[in-house]
matplotlib code that plots the C-alpha trace (Angstrom):
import matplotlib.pyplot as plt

x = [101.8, 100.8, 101.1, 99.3, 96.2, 92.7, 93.0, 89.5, 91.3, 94.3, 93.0, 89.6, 90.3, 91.0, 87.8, 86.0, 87.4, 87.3, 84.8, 86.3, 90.0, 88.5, 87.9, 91.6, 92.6, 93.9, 92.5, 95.7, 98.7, 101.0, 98.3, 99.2, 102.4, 102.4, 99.9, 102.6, 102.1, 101.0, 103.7, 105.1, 104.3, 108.3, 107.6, 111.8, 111.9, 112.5, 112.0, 112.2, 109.2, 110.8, 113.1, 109.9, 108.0, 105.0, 104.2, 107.1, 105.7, 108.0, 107.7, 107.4, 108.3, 106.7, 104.4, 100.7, 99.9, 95.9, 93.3, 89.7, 86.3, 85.2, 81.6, 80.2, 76.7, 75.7, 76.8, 80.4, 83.3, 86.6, 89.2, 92.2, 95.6, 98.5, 102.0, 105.6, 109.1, 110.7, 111.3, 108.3, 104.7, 102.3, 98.5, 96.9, 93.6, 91.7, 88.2, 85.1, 87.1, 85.7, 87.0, 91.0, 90.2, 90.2, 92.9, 95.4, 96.0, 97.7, 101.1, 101.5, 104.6, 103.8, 104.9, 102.9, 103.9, 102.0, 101.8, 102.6, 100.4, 100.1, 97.0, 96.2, 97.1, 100.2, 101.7, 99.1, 99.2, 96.1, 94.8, 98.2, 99.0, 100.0, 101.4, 102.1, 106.0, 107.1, 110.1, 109.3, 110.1, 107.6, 105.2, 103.4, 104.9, 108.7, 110.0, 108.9, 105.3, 103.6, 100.3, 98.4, 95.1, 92.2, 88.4, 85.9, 86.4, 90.2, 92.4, 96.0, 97.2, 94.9, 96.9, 99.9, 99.4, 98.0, 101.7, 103.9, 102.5, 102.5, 106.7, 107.2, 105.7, 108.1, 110.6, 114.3, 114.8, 112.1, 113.5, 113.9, 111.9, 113.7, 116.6, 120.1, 121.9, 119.1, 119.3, 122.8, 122.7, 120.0, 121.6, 118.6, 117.7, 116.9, 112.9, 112.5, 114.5, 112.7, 109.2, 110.5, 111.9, 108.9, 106.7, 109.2, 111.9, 114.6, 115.1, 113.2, 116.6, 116.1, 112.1, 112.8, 115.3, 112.6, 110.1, 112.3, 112.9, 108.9, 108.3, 111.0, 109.1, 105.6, 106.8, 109.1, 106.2, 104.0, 105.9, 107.0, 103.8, 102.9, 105.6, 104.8, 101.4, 102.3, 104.7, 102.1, 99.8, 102.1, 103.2, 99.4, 97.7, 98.1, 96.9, 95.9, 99.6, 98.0, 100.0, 101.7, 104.5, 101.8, 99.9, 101.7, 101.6, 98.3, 98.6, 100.4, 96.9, 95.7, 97.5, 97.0, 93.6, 94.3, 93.3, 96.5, 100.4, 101.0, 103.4, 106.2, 105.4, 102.3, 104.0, 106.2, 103.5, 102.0, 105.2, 105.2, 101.3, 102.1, 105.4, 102.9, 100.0, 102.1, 103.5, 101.9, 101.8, 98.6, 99.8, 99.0, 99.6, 98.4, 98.7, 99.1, 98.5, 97.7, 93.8, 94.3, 97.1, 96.0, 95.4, 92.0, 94.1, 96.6, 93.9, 92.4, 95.3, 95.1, 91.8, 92.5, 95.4, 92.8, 90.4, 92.8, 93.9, 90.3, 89.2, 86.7, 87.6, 85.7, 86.4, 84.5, 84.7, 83.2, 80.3, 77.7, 79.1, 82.7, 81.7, 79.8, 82.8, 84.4, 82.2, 82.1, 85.7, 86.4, 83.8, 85.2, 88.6, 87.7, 84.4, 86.3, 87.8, 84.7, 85.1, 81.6, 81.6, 78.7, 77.6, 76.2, 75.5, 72.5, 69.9, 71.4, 70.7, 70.4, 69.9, 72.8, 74.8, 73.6, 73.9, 77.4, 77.1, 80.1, 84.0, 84.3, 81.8, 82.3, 80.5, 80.1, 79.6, 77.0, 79.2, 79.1, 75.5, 75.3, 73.3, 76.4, 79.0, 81.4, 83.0, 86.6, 87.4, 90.8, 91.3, 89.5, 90.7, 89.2, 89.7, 90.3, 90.3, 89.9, 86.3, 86.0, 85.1, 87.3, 84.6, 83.6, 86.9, 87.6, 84.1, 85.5, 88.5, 86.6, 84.1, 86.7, 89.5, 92.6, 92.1, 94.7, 94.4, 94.7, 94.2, 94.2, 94.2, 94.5, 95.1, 98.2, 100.5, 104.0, 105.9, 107.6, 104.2, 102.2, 105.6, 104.4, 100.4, 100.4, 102.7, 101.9, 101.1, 103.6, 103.7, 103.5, 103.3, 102.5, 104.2, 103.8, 100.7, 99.7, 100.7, 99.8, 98.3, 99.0, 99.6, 96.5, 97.3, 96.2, 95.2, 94.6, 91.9, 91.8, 88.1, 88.8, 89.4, 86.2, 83.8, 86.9, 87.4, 83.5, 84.0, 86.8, 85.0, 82.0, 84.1, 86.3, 82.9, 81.9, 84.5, 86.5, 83.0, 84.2, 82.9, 83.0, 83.0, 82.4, 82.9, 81.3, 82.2, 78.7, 74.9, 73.4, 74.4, 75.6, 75.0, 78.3, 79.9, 78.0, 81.1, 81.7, 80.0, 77.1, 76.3, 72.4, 72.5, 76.3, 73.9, 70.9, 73.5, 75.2, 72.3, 71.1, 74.0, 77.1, 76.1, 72.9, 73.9, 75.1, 73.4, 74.0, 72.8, 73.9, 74.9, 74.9, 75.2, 71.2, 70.0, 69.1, 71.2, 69.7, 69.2, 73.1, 73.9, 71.7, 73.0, 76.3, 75.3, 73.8, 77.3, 79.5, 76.9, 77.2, 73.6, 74.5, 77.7, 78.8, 77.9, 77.8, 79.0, 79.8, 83.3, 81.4, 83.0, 86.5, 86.4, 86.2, 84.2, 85.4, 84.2, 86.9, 85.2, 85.2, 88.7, 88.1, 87.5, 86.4, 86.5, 85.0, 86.4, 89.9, 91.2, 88.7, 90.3, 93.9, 95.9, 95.6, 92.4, 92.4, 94.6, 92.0, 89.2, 92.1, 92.3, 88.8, 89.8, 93.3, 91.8, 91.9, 95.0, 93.4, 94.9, 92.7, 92.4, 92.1, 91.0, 91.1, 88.8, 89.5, 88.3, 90.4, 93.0, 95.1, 98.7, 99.8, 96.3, 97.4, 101.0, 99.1, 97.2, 99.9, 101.7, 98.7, 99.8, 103.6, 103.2, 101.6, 103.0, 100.1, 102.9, 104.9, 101.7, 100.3, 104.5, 103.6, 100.2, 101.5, 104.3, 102.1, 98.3, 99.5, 97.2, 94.2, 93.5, 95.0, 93.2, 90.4, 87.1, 87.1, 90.6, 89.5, 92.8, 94.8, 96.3, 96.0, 99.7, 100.2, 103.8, 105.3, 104.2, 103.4, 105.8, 108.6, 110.0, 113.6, 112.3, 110.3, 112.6, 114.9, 112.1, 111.3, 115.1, 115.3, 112.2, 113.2, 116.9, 115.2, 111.9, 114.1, 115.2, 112.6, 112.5, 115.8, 113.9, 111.2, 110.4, 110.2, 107.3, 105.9, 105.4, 104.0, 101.7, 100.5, 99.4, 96.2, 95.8, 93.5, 95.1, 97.9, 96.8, 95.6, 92.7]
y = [70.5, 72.4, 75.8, 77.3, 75.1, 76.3, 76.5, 74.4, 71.3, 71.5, 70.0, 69.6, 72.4, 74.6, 73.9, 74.6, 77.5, 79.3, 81.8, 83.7, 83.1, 84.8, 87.7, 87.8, 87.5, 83.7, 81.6, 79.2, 78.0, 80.9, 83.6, 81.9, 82.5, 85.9, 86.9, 88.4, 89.8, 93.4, 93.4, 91.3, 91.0, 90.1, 87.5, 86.9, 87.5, 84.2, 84.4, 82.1, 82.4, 83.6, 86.8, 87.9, 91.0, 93.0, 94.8, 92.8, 91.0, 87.5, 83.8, 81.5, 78.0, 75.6, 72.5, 73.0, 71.7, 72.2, 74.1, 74.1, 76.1, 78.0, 79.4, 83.3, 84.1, 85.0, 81.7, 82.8, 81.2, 81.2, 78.6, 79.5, 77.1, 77.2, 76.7, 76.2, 76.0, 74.9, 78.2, 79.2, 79.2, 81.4, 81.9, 82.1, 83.1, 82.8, 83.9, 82.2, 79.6, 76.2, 74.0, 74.8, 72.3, 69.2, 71.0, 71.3, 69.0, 68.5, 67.6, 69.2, 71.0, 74.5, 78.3, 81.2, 84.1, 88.0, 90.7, 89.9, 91.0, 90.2, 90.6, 89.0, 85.5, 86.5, 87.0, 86.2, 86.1, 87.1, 85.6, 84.8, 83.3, 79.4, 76.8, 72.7, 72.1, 69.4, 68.8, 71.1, 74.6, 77.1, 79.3, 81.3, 81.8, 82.2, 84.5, 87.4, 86.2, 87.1, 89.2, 88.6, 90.6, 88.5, 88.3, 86.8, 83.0, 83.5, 83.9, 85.4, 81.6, 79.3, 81.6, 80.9, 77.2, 76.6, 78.9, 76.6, 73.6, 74.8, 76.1, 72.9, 71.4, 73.6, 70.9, 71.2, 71.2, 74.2, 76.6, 80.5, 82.0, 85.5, 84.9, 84.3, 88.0, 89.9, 88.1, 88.8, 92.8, 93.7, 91.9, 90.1, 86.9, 83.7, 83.4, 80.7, 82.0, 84.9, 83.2, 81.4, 84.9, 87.2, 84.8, 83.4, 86.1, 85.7, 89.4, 92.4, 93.1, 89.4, 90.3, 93.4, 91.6, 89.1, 92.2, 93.8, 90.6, 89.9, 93.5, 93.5, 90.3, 92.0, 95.2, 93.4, 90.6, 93.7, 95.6, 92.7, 91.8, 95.4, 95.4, 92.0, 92.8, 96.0, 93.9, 91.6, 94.1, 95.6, 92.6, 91.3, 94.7, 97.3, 100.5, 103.2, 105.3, 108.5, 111.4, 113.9, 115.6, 116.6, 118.2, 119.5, 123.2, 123.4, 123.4, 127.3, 128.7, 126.5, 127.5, 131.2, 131.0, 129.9, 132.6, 131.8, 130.5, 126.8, 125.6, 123.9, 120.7, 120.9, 121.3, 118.3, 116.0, 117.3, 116.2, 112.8, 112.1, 112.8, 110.8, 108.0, 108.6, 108.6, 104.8, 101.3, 100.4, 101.8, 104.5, 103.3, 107.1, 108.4, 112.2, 113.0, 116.5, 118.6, 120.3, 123.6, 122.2, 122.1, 118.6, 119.2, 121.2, 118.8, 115.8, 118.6, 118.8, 115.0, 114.9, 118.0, 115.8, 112.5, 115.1, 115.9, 112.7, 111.9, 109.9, 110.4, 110.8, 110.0, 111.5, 110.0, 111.2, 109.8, 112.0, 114.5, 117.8, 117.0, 115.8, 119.0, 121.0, 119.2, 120.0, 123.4, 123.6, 121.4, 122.8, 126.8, 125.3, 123.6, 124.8, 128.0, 125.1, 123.6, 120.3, 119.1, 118.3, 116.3, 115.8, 112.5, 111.6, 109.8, 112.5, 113.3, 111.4, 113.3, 111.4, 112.8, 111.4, 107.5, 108.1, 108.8, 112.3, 113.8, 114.5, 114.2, 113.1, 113.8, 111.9, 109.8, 106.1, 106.4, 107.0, 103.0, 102.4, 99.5, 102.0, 103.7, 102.7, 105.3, 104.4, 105.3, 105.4, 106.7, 107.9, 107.3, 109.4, 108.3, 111.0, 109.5, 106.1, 104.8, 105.4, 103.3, 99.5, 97.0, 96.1, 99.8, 100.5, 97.3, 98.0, 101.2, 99.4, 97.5, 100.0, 101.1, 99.6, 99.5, 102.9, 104.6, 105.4, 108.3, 108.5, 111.5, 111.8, 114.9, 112.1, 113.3, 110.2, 110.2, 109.5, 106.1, 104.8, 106.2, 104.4, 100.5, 101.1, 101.8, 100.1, 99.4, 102.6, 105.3, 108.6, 112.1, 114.5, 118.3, 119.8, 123.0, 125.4, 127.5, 131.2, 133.9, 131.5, 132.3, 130.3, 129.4, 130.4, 127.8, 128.1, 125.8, 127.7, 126.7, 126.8, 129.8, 132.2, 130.4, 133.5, 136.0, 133.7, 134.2, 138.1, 137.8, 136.1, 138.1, 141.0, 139.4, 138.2, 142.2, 143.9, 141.8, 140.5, 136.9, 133.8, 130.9, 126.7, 125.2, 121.8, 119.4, 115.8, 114.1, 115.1, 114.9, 114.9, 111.0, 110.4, 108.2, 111.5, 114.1, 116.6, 116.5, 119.2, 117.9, 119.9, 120.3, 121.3, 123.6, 125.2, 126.0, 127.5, 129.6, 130.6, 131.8, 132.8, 133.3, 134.9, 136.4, 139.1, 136.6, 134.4, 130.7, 127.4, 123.8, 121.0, 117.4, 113.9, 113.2, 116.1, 115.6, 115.7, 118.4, 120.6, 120.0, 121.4, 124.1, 125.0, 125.1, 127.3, 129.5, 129.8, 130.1, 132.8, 134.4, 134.2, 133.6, 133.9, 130.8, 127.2, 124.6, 121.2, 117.6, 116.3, 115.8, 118.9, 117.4, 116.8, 119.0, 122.0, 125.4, 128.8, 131.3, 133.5, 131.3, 132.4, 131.1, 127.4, 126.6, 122.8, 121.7, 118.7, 118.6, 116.0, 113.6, 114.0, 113.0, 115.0, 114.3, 114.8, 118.0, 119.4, 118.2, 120.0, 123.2, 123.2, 124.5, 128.0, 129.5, 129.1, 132.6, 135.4, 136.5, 135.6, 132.4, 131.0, 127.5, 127.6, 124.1, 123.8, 121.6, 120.9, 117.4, 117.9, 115.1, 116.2, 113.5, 114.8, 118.4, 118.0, 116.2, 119.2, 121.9, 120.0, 121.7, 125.4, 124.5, 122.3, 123.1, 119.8, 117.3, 114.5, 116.2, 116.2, 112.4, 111.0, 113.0, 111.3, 107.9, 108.3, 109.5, 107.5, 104.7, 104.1, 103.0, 106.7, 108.7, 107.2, 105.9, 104.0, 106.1, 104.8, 100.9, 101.1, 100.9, 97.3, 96.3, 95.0, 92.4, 93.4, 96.1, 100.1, 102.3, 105.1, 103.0, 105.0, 103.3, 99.7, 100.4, 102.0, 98.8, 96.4, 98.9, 98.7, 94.9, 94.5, 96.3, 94.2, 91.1, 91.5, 90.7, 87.7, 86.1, 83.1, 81.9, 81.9, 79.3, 79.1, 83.3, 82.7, 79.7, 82.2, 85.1, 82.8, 81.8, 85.5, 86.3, 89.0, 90.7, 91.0, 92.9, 94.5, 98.5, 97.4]
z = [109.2, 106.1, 107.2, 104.7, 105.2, 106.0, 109.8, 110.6, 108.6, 110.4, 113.3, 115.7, 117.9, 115.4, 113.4, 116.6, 117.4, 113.2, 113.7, 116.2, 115.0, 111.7, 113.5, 114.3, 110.9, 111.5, 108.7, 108.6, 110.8, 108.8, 110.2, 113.7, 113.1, 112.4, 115.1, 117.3, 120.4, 121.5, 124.3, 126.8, 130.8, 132.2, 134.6, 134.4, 138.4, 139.7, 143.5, 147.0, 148.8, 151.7, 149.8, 148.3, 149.2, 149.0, 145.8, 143.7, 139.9, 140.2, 139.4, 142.3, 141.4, 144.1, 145.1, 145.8, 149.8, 149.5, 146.9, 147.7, 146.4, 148.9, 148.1, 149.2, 149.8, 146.9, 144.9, 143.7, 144.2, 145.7, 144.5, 147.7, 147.6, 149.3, 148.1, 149.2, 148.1, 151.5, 152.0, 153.0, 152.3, 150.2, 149.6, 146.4, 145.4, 142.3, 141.7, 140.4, 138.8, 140.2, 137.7, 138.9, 142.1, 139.0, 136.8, 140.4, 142.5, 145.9, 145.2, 141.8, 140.8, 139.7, 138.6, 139.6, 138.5, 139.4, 141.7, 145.2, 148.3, 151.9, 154.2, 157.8, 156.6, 155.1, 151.9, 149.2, 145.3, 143.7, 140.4, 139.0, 135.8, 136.5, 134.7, 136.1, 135.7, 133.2, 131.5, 128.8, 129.2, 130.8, 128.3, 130.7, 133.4, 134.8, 131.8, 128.8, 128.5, 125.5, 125.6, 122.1, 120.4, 121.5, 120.8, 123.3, 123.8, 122.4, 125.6, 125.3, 127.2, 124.4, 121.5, 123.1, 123.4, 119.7, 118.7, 120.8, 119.3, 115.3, 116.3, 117.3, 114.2, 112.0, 110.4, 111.1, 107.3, 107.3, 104.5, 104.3, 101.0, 101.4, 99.2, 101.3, 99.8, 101.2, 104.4, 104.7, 102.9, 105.6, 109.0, 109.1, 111.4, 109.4, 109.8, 112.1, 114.4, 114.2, 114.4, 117.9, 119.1, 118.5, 120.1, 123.4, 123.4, 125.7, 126.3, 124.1, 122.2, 121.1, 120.3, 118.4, 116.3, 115.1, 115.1, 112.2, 110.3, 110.3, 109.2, 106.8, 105.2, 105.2, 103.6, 101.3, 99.9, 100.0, 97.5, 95.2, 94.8, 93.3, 91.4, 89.9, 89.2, 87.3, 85.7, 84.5, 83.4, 81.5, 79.7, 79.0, 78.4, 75.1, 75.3, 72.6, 71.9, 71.9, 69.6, 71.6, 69.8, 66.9, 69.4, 72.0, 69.8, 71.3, 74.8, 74.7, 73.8, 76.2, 79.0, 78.2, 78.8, 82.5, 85.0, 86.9, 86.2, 86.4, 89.3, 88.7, 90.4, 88.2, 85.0, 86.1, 86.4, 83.1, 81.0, 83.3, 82.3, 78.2, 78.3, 80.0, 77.1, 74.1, 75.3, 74.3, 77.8, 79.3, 82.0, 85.3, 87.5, 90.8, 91.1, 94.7, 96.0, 98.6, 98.5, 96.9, 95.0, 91.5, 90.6, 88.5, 86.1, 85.7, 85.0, 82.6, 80.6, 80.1, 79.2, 76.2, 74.7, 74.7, 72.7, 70.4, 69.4, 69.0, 72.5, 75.3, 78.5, 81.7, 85.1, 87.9, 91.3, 95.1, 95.6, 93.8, 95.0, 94.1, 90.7, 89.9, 91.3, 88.7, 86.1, 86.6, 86.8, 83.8, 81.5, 82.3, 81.4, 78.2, 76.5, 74.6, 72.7, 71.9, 73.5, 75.3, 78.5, 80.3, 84.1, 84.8, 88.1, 89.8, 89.7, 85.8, 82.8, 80.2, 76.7, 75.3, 78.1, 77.3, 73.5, 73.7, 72.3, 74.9, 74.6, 78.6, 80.9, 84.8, 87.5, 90.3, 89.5, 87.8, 84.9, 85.2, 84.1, 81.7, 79.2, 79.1, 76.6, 75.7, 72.2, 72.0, 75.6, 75.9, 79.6, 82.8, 85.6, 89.4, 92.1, 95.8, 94.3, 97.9, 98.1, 95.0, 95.4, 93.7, 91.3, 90.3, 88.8, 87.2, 84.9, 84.4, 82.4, 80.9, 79.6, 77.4, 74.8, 77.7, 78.3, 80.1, 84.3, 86.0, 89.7, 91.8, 95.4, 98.1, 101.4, 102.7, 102.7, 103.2, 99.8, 100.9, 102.4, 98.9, 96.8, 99.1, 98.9, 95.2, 94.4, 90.9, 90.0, 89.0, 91.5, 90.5, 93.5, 93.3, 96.2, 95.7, 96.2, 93.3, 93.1, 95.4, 98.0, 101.5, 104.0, 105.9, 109.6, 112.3, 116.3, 118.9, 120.9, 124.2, 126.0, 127.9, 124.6, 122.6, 123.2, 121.9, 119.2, 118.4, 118.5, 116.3, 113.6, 113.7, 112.6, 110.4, 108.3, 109.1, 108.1, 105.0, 104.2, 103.9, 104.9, 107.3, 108.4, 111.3, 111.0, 113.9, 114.2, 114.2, 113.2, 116.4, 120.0, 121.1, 124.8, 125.0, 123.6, 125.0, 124.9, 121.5, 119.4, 117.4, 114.0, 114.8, 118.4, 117.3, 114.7, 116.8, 119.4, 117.3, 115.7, 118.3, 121.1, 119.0, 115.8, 115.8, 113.7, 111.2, 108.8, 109.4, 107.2, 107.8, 106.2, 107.0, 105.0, 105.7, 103.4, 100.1, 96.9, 95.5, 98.9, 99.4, 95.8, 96.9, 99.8, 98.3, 95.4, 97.9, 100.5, 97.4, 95.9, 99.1, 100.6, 103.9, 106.3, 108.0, 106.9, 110.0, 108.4, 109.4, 107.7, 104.4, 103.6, 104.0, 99.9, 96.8, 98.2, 96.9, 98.1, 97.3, 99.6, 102.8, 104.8, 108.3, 108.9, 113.3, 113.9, 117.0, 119.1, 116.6, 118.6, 117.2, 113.8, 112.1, 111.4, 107.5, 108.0, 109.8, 107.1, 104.7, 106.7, 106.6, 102.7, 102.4, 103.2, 101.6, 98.1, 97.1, 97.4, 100.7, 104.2, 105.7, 109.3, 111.0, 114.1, 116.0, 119.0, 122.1, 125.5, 125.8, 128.9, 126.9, 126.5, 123.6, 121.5, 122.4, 121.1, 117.9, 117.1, 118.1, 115.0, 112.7, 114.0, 112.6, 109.5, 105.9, 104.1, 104.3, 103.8, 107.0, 109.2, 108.1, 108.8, 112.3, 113.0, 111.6, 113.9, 117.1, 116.1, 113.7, 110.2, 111.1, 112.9, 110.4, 107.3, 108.9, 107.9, 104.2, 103.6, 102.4, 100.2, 102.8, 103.6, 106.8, 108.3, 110.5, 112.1, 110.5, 110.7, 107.8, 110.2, 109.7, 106.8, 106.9, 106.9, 104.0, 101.8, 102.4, 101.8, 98.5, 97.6, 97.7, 96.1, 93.2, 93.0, 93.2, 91.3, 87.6, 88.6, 90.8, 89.1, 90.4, 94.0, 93.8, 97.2, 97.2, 94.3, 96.0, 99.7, 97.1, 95.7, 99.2, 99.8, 99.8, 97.1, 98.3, 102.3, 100.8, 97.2, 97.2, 95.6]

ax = plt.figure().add_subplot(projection="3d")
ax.plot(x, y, z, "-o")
ax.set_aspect("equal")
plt.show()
């Protein structure tokens, strides 16, 4: 069996079956393979009828005396059987399952293995997981059963038939593409072994073994492939060498003219960014960072040397209000120096902007527009890369001559998870937050203190004359959600219970472009007191003046993205406050958001929710860069610095290991790639 064949010409049953096994990410035998179970149910307990008792979970190995259908009133159906072991006998009902009277027959050897009960006839298993007894060794009953991710139509008993027949398919001569020293260095089992264990374990020592060899593999092939496709790219592409040395004697005045001291995790990345720009290799950087933490003035920097060695630079970011944040921000940095900086975004297109007549243009992706063809591209900078597609920021290499890439992102990911998902990009972090920033100081507010917590705010607003968020979790109310805090319904209530003294305006993704920008201008101009917001707030807003951020139903969110929320207050030298509302009586999402009162580190609090949530929670439907693993877990820090360590040994001399190339070559690209 080829088991990297498309799985609807492997066989007739497969082919049948394609559209739904597509939904579970099985498109060939391999994907079988490594669709391991979620847990197991230990049917071990093998058990005499006659030592068994009430309430125990065992396997009872026996011969059927009688099954019949036995039909109810209203057209359902019973399928009742009884079975014995010469010690004694035992009844066993099924429901609405007619077609078990053909599949079982009087006489038939069979395991049973479930939940025992007894009623007026006796002891009685209900609907219990059966096999026939043959020579070959049970699957579903009588031992560590595996439970598997299903759809509708795909049963966790089919998945485990089709997997029993493709293991047993696997030639004895079947060969291991992780390279023997690695096998040995990291203790690890040889891969077939581990693909029979995962799926029919003996024990769970025996299942975790093959769990950590199948992770290892993941995490490994996931990083070797970034690392080979940098490699590539930097073999196959030559950028523009820009000159750094003969004008580096600018960047003093520069820097004076700052309204605050750079950090030093920010003059770091500077010297990492112009070491990368003066090379022939194109730089290929993500600057990670913390809201708040300064990375607009580090990208700003980068754009000032490309102006100097005579390039344009384009900085395009996900949405209208966070590129005219930028804007703002770049054009106050840079215009003293007479460089031009233009805005181009869907509702701007200016003529100057399509002729080319700019130094730095900032944008959403607009920026893209065929009209626009920026001669003498020299940098393109994305912020939160994840919201771009694939496409989108391939046209934006293109649209210049190999220009070099700059990525920024404020999603708090731990550094060894950041170091496997980009891979092929080199990491500059900014861990600290610029100077005179206080620490922002969080609450969890239980329900009883919420109309204190109101009072409190009022006269902080009063009093300091500052401002406030309230962040809700959806636009309107949802009746499958009815507790959670809707932004139009929070708004009128506020308005008119909470804070009628105050001045209130709200915010949502269904407005317009330009009443958004308004309403922003208006908050940060300080028209009005409190703005009630959905999440869109979560990127690139900045009101100096806004201290006290209230999020309604926190539990809803990640941690990362709580702290996100968090880092739209703290952004001036005065003392800011989160205050995290709650009314769910879980103790695992209270112990979550308890973290938030402790931790200021973005990276701490997303190792804590990948730890306690797992990725798809934390990063959610925004995140579309990150790769979606089959075994291993993004919170498995150790395994993926060992995988990272290997990958890095091996990646020089890969083409000793054929079989190594041949399995990366097999992977789909796009399954495992950050783009």
């Amino acid at each position: 069996m080829d088991l990297h064949a498309p799985i609807k010409d492997v066989e007739r049953a497969f082919k049948m079956y394609s559209g739904r096994l597509e939904k579970l990410g099985i498109r060939t035998p391999w994907d079988f393979l490594l669709h391991v179970p979620s847990r197991y149910e230990d049917f071990s307990l093998i058990s005499k009828i006659s030592e068994v008792q009430s309430g125990e979970i065992v396997t009872i190995n026996g011969e059927v005396l009688e099954i019949k259908n036995q039909y109810t009133r209203r057209w359902k159906t019973l399928q009742k059987a009884k079975v014995t072991d010469h010690s004694g006998e035992i009844n066993i009902l099924w429901f609405n399952q007619p077609y078990l009277v053909k599949n079982i027959k009087e006489g038939d050897k069979i395991a049973l293995s479930g939940k025992v009960g007894s009623d007026k006839a006796g002891l009685t298993m209900i609907a219990p997981d059966f096999e026939l007894l043959t020579d070959t060794e049970p699957i579903h009953t009588g031992r560590l059963v595996p439970i598997y991710p299903q759809t509708r139509g795909i049963s966790s008993k089919w998945i485990r038939r089709q997997v029993k027949k493709i293991l047993d398919e696997i030639p004895p001569n079947f060969s291991d593409f992780l390279p023997s020293e690695i096998i040995a260095n990291e203790k690890l089992l040889p891969l077939k072994n581990a693909l029979l264990q995962i799926h029919f374990p003996k024990n769970l020592d025996e299942a975790n073994k093959a769990r950590e060899r199948l992770s290892f593999d993941e995490l490994f092939l996931l990083q070797l492939k970034s690392k080979t496709k940098r490699e590539e790219w930097e073999e196959e592409v030559k950028g523009i060498p820009f000159e750094i040395k003969k004008f580096e004697k600018e960047l003093p005045s520069f820097y004076k003219s700052l309204p605050f001291e750079l950090t030093n995790s920010q003059k770091k990345a500077i010297e990492e960014i112009l070491k990368d720009l003066e090379g022939y290799d194109p730089m290929n950087r993500l600057l990670q960072g913390d809201v708040g933490s300064g990375k607009t003035v580090v990208a700003t920097v980068a754009m000032y040397m490309a102006f100097l060695n005579g390039y344009k630079s384009v900085l395009m970011a996900p949405t209208e209000i966070l590129a005219q944040q930028h804007f703002g921000v770049i054009s106050k940095f840079l215009s003293p120096f007479g460089i031009n900086v233009e805005l181009a975004t869907s509702s701007n297109r200016k003529l100057s902007i399509v002729s080319g007549k700019w130094s730095i243009l900032v944008g959403t992706h607009s920026v893209l527009f065929k009209k626009i063809e920026p001669e003498k591209l020299g940098l393109v900078i994305i912020d939160e890369q994840q919201r771009f597609g694939v496409e989108q920021r391939s046209i934006a290499r293109l649209k210049g001559n190999n220009p070099h890439f700059l990525t920024m992102t404020a999603t708090p990911i731990p550094r060894t998870v950041a170091l496997t998902i980009y891979g092929d990009l080199d990491l500059s972090y900014l861990s600290e937050m610029p100077h005179g920033r206080k620490i922002i100081k969080t609450w969890l507010v239980p329900e009883v203190k919420r109309e204190g917590a109101y009072r409190w705010i009022e006269k902080e607003i009063k009093f300091n004359k500052t401002q406030a968020f309230t962040i809700c979790p959806f636009i309107e109310e949802s009746e499958t959600l009815i507790s959670v805090k809707a932004a139009t319904v929070e708004f009128e209530k506020l308005k008119k219970e909470a804070f009628k003294n105050l001045k209130l305006k709200l915010l949502h993704g269904r407005i317009k472009a330009k009443e958004k920008a308004k309403i922003m201008t208006d908050f940060k101009n300080k028209k009005f007191d409190i703005l009630v917001a959905t999440p869109l707030v979560e990127v690139g807003i900045d009101i100096p003046n806004a201290t006290i951020i209230v999020i309604e139903a926190a539990e809803r969110f990640g941690l990362s993205g709580l702290h996100q929320l968090r880092g739209r207050v703290g952004r001036s030298d005065m003392q800011s406050y989160c205050l995290l509302f709650t009314e769910s009586q879980s103790t695992k999402a209270n112990t979550r958001l308890k973290g938030m009162e402790s931790l200021q580190s973005g990276a701490e609090l997303a190792e804590l929710d990948l730890k306690l949530r797992g990725p798809g929670d934390i990063y959610g439907t925004a995140q579309h860069g990150m790769p979606k693993l089959k075994v291993a877990s993004f919170s498995d820090f150790s395994l993926i610095e060992r995988a990272s360590t290997q990958a890095e040994k091996i990646l020089p001399k890969l083409s000793k290991f054929p079989a190594l190339e041949k399995e990366l070559n097999n992977i789909n690209s796009e399954q495992i790639s950050p783009d």
